[in-house]
C-alpha positions as CSV (number, residue, x, y, z in Angstrom):
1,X,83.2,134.9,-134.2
2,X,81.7,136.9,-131.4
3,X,78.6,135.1,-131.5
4,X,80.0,131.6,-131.6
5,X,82.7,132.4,-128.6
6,X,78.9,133.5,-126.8
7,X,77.4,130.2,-127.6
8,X,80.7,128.0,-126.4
9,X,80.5,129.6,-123.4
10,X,76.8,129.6,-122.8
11,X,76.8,126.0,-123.6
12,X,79.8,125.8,-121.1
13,X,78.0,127.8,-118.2
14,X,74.9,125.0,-119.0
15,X,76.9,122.1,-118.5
16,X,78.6,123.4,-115.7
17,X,75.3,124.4,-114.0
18,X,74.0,120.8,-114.9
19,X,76.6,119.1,-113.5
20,X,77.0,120.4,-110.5
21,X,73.1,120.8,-110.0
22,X,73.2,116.7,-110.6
23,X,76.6,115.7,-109.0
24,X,76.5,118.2,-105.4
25,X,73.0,119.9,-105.2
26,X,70.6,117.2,-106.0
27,X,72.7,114.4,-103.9
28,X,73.3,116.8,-101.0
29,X,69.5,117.7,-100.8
30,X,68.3,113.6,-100.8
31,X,70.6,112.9,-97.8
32,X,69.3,115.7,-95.7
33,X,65.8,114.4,-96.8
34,X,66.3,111.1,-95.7
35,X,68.2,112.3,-92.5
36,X,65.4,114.2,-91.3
37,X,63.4,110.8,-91.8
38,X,66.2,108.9,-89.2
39,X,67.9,107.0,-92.2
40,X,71.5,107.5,-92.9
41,X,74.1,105.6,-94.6
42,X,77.6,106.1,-95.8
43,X,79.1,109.6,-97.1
44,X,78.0,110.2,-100.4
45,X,81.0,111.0,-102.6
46,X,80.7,113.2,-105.7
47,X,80.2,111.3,-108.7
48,X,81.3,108.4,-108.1
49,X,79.0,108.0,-105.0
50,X,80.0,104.9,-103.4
51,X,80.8,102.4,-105.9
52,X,84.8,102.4,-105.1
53,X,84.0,101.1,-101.3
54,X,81.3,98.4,-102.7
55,X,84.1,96.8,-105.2
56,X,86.8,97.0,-102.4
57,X,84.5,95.5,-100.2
58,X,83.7,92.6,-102.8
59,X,87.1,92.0,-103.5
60,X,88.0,92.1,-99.9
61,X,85.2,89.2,-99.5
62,X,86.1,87.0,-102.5
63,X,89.9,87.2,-101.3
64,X,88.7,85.3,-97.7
65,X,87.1,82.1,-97.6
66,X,84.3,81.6,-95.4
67,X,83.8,78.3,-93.0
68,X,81.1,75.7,-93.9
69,X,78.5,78.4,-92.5
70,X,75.4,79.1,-94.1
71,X,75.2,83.0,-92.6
72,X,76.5,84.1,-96.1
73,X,75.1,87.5,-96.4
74,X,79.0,88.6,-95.3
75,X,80.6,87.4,-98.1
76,X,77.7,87.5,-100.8
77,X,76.3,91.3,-99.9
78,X,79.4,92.6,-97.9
79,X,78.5,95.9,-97.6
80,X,74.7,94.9,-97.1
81,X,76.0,93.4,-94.5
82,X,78.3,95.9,-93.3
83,X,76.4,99.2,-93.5
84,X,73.6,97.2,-92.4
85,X,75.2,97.0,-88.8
86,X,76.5,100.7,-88.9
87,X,73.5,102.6,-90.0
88,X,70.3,99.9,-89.2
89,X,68.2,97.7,-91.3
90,X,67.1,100.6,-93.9
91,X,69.9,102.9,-94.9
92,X,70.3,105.1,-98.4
93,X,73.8,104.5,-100.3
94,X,74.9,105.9,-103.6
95,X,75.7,104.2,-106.7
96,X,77.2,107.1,-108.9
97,X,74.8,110.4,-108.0
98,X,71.9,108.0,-107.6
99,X,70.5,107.2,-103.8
100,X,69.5,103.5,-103.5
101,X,67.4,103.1,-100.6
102,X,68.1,99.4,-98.9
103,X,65.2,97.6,-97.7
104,X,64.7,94.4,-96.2
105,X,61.4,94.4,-94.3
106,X,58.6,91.9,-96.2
107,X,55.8,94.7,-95.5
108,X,57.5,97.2,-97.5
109,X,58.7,95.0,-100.5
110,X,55.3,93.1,-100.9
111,X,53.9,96.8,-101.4
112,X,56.9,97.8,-103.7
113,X,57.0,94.3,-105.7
114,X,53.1,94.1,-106.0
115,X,52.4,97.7,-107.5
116,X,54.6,97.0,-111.0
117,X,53.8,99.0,-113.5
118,X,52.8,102.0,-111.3
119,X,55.2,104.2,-109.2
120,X,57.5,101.2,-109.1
121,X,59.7,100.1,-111.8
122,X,62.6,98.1,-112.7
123,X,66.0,100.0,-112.9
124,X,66.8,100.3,-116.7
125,X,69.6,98.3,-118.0
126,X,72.6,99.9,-119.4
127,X,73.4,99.9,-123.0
128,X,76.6,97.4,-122.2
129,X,74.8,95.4,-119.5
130,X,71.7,94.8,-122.0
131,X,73.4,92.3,-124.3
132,X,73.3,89.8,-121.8
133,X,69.4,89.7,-122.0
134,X,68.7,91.1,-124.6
135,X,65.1,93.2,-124.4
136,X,63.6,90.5,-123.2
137,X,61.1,89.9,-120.1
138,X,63.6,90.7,-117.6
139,X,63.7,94.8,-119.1
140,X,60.8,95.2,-120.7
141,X,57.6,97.5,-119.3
142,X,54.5,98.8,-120.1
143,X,52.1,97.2,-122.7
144,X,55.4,95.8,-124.5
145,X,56.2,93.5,-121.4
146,X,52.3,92.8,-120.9
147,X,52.1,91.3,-124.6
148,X,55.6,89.3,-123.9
149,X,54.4,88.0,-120.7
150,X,51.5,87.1,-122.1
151,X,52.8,84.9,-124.4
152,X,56.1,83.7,-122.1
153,X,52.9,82.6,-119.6
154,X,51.4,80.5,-122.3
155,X,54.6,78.7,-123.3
156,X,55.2,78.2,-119.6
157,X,52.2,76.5,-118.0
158,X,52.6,73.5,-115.7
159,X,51.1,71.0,-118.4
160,X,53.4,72.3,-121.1
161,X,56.7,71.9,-118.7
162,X,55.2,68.7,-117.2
163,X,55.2,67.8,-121.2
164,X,59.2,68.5,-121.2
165,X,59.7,65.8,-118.6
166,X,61.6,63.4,-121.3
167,X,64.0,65.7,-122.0
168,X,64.9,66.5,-118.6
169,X,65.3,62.8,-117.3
170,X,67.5,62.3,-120.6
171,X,69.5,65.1,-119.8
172,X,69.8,64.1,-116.3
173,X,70.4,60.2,-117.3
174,X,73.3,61.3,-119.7
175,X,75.1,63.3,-117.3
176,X,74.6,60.4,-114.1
177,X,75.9,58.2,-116.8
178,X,78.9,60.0,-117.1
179,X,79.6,60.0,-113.2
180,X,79.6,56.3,-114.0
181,X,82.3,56.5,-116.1
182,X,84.6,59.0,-114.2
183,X,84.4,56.5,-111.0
184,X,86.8,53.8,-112.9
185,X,87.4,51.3,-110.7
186,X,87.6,53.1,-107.8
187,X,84.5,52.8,-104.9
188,X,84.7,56.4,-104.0
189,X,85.6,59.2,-106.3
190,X,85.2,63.3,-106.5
191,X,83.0,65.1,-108.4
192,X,82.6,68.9,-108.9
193,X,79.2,69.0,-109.2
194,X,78.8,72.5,-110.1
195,X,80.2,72.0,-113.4
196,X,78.5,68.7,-113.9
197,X,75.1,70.4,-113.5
198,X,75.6,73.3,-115.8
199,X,76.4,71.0,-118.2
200,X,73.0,69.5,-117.1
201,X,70.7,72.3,-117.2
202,X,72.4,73.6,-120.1
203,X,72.0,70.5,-121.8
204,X,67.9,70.6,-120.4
205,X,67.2,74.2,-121.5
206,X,68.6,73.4,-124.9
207,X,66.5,70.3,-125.6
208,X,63.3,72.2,-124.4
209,X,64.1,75.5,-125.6
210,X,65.1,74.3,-129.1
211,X,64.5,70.7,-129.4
212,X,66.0,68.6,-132.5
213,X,68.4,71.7,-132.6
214,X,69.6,71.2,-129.1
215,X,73.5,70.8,-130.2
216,X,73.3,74.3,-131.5
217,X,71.9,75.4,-128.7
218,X,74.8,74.8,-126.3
219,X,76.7,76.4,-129.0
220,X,75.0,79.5,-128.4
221,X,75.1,78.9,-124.5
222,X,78.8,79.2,-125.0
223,X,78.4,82.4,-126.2
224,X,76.2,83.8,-123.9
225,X,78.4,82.6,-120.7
226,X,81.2,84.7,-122.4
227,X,79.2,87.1,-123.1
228,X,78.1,87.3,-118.6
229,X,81.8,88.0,-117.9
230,X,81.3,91.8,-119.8
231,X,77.6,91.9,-117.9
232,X,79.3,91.7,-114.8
233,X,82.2,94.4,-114.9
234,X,79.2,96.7,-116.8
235,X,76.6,96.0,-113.7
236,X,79.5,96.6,-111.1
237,X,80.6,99.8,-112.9
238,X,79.2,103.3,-113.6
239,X,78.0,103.5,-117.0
240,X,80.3,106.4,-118.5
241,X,77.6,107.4,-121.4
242,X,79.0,106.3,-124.9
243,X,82.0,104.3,-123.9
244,X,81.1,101.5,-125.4
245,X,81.8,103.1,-128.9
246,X,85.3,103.3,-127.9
247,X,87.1,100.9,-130.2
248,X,88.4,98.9,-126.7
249,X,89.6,95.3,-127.3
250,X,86.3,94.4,-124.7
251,X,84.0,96.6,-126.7
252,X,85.1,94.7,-130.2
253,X,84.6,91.1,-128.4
254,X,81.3,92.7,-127.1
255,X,80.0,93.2,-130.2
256,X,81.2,90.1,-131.9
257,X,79.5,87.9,-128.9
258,X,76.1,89.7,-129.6
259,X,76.6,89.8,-133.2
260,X,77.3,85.6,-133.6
261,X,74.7,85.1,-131.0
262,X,71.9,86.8,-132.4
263,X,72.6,85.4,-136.1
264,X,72.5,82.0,-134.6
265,X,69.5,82.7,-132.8
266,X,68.0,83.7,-136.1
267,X,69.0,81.0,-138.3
268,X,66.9,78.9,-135.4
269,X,63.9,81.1,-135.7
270,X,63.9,80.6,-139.3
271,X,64.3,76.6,-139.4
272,X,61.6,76.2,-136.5
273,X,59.2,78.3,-138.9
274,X,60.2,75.6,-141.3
275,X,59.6,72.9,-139.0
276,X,56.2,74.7,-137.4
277,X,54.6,74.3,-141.4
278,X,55.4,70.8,-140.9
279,X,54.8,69.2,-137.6
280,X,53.5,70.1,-134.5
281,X,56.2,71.0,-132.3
282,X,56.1,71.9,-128.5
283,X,59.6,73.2,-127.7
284,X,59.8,76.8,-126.5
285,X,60.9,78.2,-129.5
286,X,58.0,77.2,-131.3
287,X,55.9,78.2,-128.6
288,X,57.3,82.0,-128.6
289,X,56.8,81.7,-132.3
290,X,53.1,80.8,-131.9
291,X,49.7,83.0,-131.6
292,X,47.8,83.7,-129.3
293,X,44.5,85.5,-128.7
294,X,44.3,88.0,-125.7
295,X,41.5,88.5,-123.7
296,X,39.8,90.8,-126.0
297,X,40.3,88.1,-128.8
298,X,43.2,90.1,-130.7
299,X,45.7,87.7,-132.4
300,X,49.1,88.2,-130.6
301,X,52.4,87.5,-131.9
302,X,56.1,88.2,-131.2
303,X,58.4,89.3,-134.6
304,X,61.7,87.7,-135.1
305,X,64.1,89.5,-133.5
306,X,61.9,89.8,-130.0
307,X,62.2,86.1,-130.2
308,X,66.2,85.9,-129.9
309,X,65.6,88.8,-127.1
310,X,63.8,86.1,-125.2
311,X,65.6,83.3,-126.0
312,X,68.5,85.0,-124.9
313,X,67.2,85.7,-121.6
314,X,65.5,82.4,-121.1
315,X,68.6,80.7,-122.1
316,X,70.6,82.0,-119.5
317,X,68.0,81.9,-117.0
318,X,67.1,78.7,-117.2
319,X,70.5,77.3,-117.3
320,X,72.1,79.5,-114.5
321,X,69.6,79.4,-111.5
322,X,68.9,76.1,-111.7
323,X,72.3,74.7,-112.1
324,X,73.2,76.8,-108.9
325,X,69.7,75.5,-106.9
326,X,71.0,72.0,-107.9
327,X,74.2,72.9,-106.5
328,X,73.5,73.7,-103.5
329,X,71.0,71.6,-102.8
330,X,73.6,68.5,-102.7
331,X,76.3,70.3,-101.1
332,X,73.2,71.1,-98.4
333,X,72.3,67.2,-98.6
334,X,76.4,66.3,-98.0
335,X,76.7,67.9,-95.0
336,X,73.2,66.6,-93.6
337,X,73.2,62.6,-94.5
338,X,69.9,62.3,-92.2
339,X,68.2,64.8,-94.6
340,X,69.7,62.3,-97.6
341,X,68.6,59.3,-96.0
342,X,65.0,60.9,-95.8
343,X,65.0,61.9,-99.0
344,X,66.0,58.7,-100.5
345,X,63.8,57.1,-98.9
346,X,60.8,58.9,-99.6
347,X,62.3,58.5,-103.9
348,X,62.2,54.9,-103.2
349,X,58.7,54.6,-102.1
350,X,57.5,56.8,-104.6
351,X,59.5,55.9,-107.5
352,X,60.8,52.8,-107.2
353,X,65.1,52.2,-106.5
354,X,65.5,52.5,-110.9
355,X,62.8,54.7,-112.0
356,X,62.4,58.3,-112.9
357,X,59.8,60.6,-111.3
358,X,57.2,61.2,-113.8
359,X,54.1,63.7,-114.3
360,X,51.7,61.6,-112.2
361,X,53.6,61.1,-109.5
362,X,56.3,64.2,-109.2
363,X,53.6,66.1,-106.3
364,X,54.1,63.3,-104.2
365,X,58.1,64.5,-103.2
366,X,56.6,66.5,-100.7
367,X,60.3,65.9,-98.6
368,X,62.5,67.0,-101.8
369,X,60.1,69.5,-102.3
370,X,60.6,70.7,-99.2
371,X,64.7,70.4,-99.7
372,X,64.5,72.6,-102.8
373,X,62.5,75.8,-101.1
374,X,64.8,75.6,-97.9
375,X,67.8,75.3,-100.2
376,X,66.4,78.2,-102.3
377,X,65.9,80.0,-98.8
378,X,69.3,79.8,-98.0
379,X,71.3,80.4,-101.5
380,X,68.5,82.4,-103.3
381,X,69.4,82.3,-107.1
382,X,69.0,86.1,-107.1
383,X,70.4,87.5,-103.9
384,X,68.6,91.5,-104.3
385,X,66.1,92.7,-107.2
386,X,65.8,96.2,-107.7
387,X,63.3,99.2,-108.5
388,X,62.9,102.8,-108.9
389,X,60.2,105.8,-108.0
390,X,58.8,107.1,-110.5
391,X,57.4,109.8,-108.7
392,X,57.7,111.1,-104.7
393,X,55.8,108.4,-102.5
394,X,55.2,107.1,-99.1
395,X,56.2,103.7,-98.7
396,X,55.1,102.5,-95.1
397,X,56.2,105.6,-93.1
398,X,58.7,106.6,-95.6
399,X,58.8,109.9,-97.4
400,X,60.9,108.4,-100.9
401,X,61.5,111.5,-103.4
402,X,61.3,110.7,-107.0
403,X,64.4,109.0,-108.9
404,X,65.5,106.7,-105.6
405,X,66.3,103.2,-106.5
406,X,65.0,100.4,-104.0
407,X,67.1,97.7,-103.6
408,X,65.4,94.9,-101.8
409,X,67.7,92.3,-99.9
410,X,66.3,88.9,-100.9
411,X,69.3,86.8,-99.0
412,X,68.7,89.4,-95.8
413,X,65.3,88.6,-95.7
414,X,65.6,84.6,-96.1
415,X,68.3,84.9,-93.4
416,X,66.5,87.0,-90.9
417,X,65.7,85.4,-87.4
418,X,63.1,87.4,-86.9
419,X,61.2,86.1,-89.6
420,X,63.1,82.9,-89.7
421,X,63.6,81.7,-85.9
422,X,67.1,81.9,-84.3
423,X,68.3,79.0,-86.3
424,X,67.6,80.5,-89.5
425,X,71.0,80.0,-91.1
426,X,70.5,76.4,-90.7
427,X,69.3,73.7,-92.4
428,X,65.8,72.5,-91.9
429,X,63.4,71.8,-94.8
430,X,60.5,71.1,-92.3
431,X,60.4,74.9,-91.9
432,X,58.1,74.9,-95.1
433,X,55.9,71.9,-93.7
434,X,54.4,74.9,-92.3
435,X,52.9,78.1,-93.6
436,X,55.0,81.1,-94.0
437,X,54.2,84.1,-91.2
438,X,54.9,86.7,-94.7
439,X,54.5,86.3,-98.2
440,X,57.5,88.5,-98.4
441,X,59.5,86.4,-96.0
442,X,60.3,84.2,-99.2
443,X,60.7,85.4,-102.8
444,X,63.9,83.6,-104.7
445,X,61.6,83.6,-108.3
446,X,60.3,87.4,-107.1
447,X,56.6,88.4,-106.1
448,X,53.6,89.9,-108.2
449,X,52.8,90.4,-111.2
450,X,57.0,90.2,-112.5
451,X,57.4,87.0,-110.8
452,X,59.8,84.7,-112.7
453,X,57.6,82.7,-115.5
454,X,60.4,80.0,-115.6
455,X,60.2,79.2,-111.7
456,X,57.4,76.0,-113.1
457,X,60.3,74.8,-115.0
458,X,63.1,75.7,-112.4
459,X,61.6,73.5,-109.7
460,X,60.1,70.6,-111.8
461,X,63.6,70.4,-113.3
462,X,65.2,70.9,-109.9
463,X,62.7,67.9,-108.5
464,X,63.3,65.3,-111.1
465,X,67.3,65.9,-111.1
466,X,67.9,65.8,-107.5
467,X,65.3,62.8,-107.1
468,X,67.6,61.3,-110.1
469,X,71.0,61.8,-108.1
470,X,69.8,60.4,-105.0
471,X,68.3,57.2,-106.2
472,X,71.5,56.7,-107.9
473,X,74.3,57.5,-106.1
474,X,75.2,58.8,-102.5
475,X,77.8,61.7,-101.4
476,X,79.4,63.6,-98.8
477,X,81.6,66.7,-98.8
478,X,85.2,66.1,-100.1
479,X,88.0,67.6,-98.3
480,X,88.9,69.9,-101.3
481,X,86.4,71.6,-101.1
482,X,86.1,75.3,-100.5
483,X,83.0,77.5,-99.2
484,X,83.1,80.9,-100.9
485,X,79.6,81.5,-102.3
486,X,79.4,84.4,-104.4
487,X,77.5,86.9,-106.5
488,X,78.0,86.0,-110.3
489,X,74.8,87.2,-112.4
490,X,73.4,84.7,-109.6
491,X,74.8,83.0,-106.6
492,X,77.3,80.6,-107.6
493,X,80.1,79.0,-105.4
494,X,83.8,80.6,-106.5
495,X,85.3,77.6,-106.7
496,X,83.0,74.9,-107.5
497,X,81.6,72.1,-105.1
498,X,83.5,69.0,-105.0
499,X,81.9,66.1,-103.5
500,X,83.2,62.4,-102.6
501,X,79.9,60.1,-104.8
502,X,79.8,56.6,-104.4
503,X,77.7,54.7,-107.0
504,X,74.0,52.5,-105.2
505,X,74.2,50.6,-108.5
506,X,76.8,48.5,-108.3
């Protein structure tokens, strides 16, 4: 009894010591580090660090609308935006006991997002916030993520996407079709776009991603959007390790969203191994089922279920950002009917008033090329990315001890004037007529060697749909709607974007 009462304690005393060493000492020590270096930031707080102030500061942002202004870094990255003011451009907050070091200077996060795989790496998923992805791409390192990207690069060269052009007009043709409908017999009616084209992009990526099998698809993209409302309050939350084995009514949903979505997955896999014995097929499933030699002429394949862990991610991927590019884009396009008239114009003499871009002549958009990377400038799909030291380092002057997560400020760098030019949260696609003074200055797929391997089919789909819209019909901004864009997974307006469309086909 004497001995176990010695144990208990001793075990005690360790924890005790742990915790404090972790939650006070280690914190404490990192703040005067960065101190001495000239970069503050707001009070760490034990624990909890400052996670309480960035969710008041979020909801305080989503409860106020903002006018039709594109300087969104308020509302999107409030206390970006905030501390940013207080403490300067680079400032170290704390999310639980862990220091994140903001950054928003193009030198620094080339250097950071062009070293993957050595000192730098991505911040680990939770358990909880994993499901959304699965263990795909977006989590993977090391030689795991080198074999997947691999094979991910293979299924996503320009020819192949180029060869997914069918699908995408028919997707876009259904839904434009529709608008068609909805008009009645009126000249002039609304449209909330941002539901129209994630019904769009959902409907692209489950034609390409699992072609003949498409309807299932969306089945399982019904899934996964349920599935982004747990990511979010696990991503927004400290992870409290083994909560989620608590039997919590969100917990049991949880696990029956990834259960039903990875058996449906599966039964996919299965009947496009049938299908592969049989015909050649090009979709991406078949793709990700394929081999491939490396460079050393090793066969190379993925197993079954680190298929559904990419189909998972590229499922939501590929539906999300590019519904929300498409979105903006046309709200961007309502409010500037010169830049709509242009673009029209340059469809027409490419394409023709009926016809859909195709392959051969898709490069020749220059205009609505230039459209999409301004509107990606100014509503980036992915607002920050983050990292982590592995190890004490200098980054530019910057003495960063080991553990520190890096979050680099996407929007704030698109936004900045002195990258940018004073008019930087305007409007102006000739900006990219130009070359760009950084490489950093603009990243919305990423930079290096982890850029995104879908951005080919992002901006080809992007292209095509918006060329589509604008042959067809013309809009401006109704008087419903509402600017409040917002950080959901990816930047998403809070309450849809409703246009006034009138029909050119009459």
């Amino acid at each position: 009894m004497y001995i176990l009462g010695v144990s208990v304690l001793l075990f005690l005393t360790i924890f005790i010591f742990k915790f404090l060493y972790s939650n006070f000492w280690v914190p404490w020590r990192i703040q005067i580090h960065f101190q001495k270096q000239g970069i503050t930031g707001p009070r760490y707080r034990p624990i909890i660090g400052n996670a309480t102030d960035m969710r008041r500061m979020y909801m305080e942002a989503q409860a106020k609308t903002i006018p039709l202004t594109h300087d969104i870094v308020c509302r999107v990255l409030p206390y970006i935006h905030q501390w940013s003011m207080e403490y300067g451009k680079m400032f170290v907050y704390w999310f639980g006991p862990k220091p994140r070091l903001a950054i928003s200077d193009p030198v620094m996060i080339k250097e950071v997002l062009a070293n993957t795989g050595g000192p730098f790496r991505k911040v680990g998923f939770t358990p909880v916030s994993k499901l959304l992805f699965g263990e795909g791409l977006v989590g993977l390192e090391d030689e795991q993520w080198v074999v997947h990207r691999r094979i991910a690069n293979q299924a996503f060269t320009i020819d192949r996407v180029k060869g997914w052009l069918p699908e995408i007009t028919l997707s876009v043709r259904n839904v434009l079709d529709k608008w068609e409908e909805m008009k009645g017999g009126v000249e002039e009616f609304e449209v909330d776009v941002h539901k129209q084209l994630r019904l769009l992009t959902a409907d692209v990526i489950s034609r390409t991603a699992f072609g003949s099998n498409f309807e299932e698809g969306k089945r399982i993209f019904n899934l996964q959007e349920q599935q982004m409302n747990h990511f979010l309050q696990a991503v927004s939350s400290v992870y409290i390790p083994g909560y989620r084995f608590l039997p919590t009514k969100m917990n049991r949903e949880r696990d029956r969203l990834e259960k039903e979505t990875r058996a449906s997955i599966k039964a996919l896999v299965e009947s496009e191994k049938n299908r592969k014995e049989r015909e050649n097929s090009t979709n991406l499933l078949s793709l990700l089922l394929s081999s491939y030699k490396n460079q050393n002429g090793e066969i190379e394949t993925l197993g079954v279920d680190e298929v559904v862990n990419e189909c998972k991610t590229f499922y939501f991927a590929g539906m999300e950002t590019t519904a929300n590019l498409l979105t903006w884009a046309l709200l961007l396009l309502a409010e500037h009917q010169e830049w709509q008239d242009r673009a029209r114009e340059e469809i027409v003499n490419v394409c023709g008033q009926k016809t859909p871009p195709t392959a051969d002549n898709l490069t020749e958009l220059k205009l609505v090329g230039m459209i999409v990377n301004e509107t990606l400038r100014l509503y980036p799909p992915a607002i920050m990315m983050m990292r982590r030291t592995m190890k004490r380092l200098t980054l530019g002057s910057i003495d960063i001890p080991e553990g520190t997560q890096l979050q680099l400020s996407v929007v704030a760098i698109h936004h900045d004037t002195e990258l940018w030019g004073e008019d930087a949260h305007n409007f102006n696609p000739m900006r990219f007529s130009e070359s760009r003074k950084h490489l950093a200055s603009f990243l919305p797929f990423g930079l290096g060697p982890r850029i995104c391997v879908g951005q080919h089919l992002a901006l080809i789909e992007a292209k095509v749909a918006l060329a589509m819209i604008i042959q067809r019909f013309t809009f401006t901004i109704s008087p419903t709607y509402t600017h409040a864009p917002m950080m959901f997974v990816s930047l998403n307006p809070q309450f849809g974007v409703q246009l006034l469309v009138r029909s050119l086909w009459n």
